[in-house]
C-alpha positions as CSV (number, residue, x, y, z in Angstrom):
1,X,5.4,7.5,19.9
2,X,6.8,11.1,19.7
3,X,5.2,13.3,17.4
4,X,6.7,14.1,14.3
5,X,8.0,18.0,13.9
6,X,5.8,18.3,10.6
7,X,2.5,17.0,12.4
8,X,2.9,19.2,15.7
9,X,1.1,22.4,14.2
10,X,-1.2,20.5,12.1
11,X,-1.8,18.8,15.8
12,X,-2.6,21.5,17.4
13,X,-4.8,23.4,14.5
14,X,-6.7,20.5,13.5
15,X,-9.8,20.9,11.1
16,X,-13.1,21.1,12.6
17,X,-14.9,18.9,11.7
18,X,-12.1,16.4,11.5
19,X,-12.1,15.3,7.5
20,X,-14.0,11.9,6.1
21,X,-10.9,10.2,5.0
22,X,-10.4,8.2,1.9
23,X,-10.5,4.7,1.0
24,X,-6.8,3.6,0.0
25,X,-4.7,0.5,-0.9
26,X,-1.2,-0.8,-0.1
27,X,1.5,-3.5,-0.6
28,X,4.2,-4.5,0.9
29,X,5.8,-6.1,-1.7
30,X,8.5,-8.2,-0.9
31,X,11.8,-10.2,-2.0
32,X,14.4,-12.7,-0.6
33,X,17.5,-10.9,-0.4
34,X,21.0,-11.6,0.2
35,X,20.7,-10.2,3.6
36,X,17.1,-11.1,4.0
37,X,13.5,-10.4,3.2
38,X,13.6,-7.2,1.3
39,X,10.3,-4.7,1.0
40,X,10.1,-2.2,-2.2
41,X,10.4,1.6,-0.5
42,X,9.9,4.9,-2.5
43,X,10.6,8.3,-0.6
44,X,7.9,10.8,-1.4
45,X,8.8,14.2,-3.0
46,X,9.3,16.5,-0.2
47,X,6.6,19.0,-2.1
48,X,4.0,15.8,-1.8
49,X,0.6,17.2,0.2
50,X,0.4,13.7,2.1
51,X,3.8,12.1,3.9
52,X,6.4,14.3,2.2
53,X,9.5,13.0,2.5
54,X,8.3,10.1,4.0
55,X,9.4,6.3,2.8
56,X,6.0,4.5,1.8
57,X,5.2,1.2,0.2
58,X,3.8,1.4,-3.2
59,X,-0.5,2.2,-3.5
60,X,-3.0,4.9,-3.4
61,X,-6.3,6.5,-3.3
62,X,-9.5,4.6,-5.0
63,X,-10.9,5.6,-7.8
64,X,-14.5,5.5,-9.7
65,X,-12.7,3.6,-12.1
66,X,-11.4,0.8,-9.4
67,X,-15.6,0.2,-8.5
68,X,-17.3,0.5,-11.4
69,X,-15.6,-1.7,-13.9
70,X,-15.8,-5.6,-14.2
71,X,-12.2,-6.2,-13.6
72,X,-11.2,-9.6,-14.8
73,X,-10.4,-11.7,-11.8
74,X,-8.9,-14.9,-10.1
75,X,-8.4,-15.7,-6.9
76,X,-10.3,-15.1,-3.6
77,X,-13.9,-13.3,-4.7
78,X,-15.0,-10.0,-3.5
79,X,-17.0,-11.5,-0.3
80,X,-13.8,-13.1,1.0
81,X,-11.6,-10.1,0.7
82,X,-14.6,-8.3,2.3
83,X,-14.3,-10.8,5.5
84,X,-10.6,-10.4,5.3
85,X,-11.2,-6.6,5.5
86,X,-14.4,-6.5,7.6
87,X,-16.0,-4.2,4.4
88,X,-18.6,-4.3,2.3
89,X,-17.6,-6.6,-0.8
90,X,-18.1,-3.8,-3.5
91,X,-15.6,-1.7,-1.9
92,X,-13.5,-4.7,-0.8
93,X,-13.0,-5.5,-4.6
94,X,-12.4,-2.3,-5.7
95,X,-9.6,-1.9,-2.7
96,X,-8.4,-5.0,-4.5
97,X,-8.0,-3.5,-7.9
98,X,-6.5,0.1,-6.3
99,X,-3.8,-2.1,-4.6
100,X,-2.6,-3.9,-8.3
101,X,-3.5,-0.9,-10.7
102,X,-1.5,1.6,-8.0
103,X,1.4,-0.7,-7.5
104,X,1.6,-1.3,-11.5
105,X,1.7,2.6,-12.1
106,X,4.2,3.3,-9.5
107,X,6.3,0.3,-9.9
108,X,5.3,-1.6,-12.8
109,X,5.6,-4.7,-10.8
110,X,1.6,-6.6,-12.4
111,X,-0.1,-9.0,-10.2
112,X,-1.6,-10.6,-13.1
113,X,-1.5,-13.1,-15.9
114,X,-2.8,-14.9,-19.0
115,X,-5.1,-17.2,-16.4
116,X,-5.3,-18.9,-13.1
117,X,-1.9,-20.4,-13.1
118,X,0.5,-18.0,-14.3
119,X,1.9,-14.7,-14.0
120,X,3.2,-11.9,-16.5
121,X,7.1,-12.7,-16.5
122,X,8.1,-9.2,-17.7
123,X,6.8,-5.5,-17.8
124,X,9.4,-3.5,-19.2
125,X,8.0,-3.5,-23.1
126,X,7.0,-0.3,-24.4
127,X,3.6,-0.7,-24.4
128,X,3.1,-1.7,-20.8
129,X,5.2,1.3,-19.8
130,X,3.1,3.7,-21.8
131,X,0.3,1.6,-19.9
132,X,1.6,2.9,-17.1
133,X,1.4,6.9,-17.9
134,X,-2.3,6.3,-19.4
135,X,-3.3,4.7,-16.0
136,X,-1.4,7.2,-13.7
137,X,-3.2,10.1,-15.9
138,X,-6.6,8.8,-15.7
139,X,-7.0,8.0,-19.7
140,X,-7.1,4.1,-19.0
141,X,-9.2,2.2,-16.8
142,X,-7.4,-0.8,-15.1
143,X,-9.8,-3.1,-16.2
144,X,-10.1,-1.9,-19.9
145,X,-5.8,-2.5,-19.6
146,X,-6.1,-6.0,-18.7
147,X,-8.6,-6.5,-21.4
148,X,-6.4,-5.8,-23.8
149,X,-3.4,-7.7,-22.8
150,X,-5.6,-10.5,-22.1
151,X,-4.6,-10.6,-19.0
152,X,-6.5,-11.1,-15.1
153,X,-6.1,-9.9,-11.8
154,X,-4.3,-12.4,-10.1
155,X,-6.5,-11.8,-6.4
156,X,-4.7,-15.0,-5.1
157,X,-1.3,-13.2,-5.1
158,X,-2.2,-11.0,-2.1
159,X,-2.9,-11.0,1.4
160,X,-4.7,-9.1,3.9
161,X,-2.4,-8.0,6.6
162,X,-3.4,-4.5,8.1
163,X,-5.9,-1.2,8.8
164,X,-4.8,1.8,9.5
165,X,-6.8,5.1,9.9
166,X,-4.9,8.4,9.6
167,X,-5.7,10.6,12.7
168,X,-8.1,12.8,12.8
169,X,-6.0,16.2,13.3
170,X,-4.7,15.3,9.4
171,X,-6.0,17.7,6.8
172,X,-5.6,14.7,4.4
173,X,-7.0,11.5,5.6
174,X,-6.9,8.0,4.3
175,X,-8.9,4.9,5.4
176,X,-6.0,2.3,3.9
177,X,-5.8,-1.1,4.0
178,X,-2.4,-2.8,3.9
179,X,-2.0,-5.9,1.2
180,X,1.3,-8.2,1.2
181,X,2.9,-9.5,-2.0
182,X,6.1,-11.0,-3.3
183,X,7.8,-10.2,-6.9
184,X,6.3,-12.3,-9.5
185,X,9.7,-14.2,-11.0
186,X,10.8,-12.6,-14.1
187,X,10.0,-9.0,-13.1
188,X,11.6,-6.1,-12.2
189,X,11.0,-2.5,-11.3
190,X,9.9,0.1,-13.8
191,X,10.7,4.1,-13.9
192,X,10.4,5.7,-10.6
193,X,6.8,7.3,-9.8
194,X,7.1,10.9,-10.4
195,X,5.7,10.8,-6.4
196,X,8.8,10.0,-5.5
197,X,12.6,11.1,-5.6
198,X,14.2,7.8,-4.6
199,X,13.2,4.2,-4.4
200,X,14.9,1.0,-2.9
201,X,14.7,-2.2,-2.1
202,X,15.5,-2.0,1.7
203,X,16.4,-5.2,3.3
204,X,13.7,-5.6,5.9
205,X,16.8,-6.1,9.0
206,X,18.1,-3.2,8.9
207,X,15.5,-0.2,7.3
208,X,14.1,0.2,11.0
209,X,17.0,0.4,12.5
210,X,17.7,3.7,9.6
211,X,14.7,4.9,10.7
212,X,15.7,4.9,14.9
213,X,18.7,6.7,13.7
214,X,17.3,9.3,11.8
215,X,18.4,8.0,8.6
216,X,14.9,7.6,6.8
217,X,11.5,8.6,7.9
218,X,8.8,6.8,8.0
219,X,5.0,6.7,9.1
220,X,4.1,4.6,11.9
221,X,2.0,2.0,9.6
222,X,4.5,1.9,8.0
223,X,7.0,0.8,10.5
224,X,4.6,-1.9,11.7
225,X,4.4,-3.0,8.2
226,X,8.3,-3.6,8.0
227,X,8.4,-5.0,11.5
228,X,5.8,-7.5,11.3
229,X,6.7,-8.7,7.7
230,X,10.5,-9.3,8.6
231,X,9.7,-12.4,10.4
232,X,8.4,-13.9,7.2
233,X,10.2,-14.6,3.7
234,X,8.8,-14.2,-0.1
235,X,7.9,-17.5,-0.1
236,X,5.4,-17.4,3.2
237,X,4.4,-14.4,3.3
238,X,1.0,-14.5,1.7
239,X,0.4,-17.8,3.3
240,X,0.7,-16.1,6.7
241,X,-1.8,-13.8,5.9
242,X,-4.3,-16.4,5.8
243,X,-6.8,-16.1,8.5
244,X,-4.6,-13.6,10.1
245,X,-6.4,-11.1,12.8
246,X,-5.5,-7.8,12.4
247,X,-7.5,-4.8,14.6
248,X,-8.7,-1.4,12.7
249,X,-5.8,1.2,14.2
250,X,-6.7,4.6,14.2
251,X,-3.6,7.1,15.9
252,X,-4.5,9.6,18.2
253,X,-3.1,13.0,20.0
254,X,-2.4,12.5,23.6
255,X,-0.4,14.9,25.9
256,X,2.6,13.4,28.2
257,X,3.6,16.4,30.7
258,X,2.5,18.6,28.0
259,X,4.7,16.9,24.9
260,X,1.9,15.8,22.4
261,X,2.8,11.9,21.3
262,X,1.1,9.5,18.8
263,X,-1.1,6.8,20.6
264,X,-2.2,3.5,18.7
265,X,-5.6,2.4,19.7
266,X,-8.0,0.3,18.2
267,X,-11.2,2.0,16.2
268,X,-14.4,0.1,15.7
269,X,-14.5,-2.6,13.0
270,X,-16.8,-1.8,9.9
């Protein structure tokens, strides 16, 4: 894959030693639509440090918060999600609980409900979108939120579908595991992220083909995200993550008669 404009003198002036990158979540949350599955996109500000610009699905960074509180759960426990993810259990849960608490705050989409067997309907009340703020500035733990809603994580809502590694000539680097999703019925999207300057949701057909054109830019996980999950509806998609093999990819620089390019190759598994 060529090499993005941005990333060629950050390519070529990488940091020494490269930097230990961070442990992040994402979702590809998805929809039927009338022209197919759909996947929730924002655009990052172009004055973001990390992928400005750049259409992303909705997550983030982990935080203390994410591993050190007893988050009330359902679903699939910490040691599956840790053999899903080839990771230690601890951090497998709280990669878990960054995936729902990010997508909440940037989306207000909530993978959660009342119990095992059903799913908040509707986010838009006042006090889940001040939730929202208190969780996106720090002031409210994820777990202490569900608390008080009485509410719990709904693990069995997600799947495990990919690993990506930013490259090492990055001066920001994130160790990010890709999650899939669909809506929960009922709900709909929030206020924008202040991350972002535009958000859509792009029907799954025809985003890549924006992206070949020049129309939108995206990162390559990204693209493999919205390429692999078009073959798959709302309704299957987290079933066809079950048991699904996925590799650790981790981008590197290679030179083709002297034009650097983007190579995919597989890093070691945890």
């Amino acid at each position: 894959m060529p090499l993005p404009e941005r990333l060629r003198e950050t390519a070529t002036n990488p940091p020494q030693p490269p930097v230990t990158p961070r442990d992040a979540a994402t979702i590809v949350v998805v929809r039927d639509g009338e022209r197919g599955t759909e996947a929730y996109l924002m655009r990052r500000q172009t004055s973001m440090a990390f992928a400005a610009g750049m259409y992303v699905f909705p997550g983030g960074g982990l935080t203390a918060s994410d591993l050190e509180h007893e988050v009330p759960w359902v679903g699939p426990d910490a040691d599956e999600w840790g053999r899903r993810f080839r990771c230690e259990p601890r951090l497998a849960r709280g990669l878990v609980v960054a995936a729902v608490r990010e997508t909440f705050e940037e989306t207000g989409i909530l993978l959660a409900g009342p119990d095992a067997d059903t799913v908040v309907s509707d986010t838009s009340g006042d006090d889940m979108q001040a939730a929202r703020g208190a969780l996106d500035e720090g002031e409210l733990a994820f777990a202490d939120f569900l608390d008080d809603h009485d509410l719990v994580l709904r693990a069995d809502l997600l799947g495990a579908w990919a690993h990506w590694i930013t490259p090492e000539f990055e001066p920001r680097r994130y160790d990010t595991r890709f999650f899939v999703a669909a809506l929960p019925a009922g709900q709909r999207v929030g206020a924008m992220s202040r991350e972002s300057d535009r958000a859509v949701w792009a029907p799954l057909s025809s985003v890549l083909a924006s992206v070949e054109a020049g129309e939108a830019a995206m990162m390559p996980p990204t693209i493999a995200a919205c390429r692999e999950v078009s073959a798959h509806t709302a309704e299957t998609v987290v079933a066809a993550s079950i048991g699904r093999e996925f590799p650790t990819i981790l981008p590197r620089l290679v030179l083709v008669d002297g034009d650097p390019f983007l190579e995919t190759h597989l890093g070691d598994n945890p």
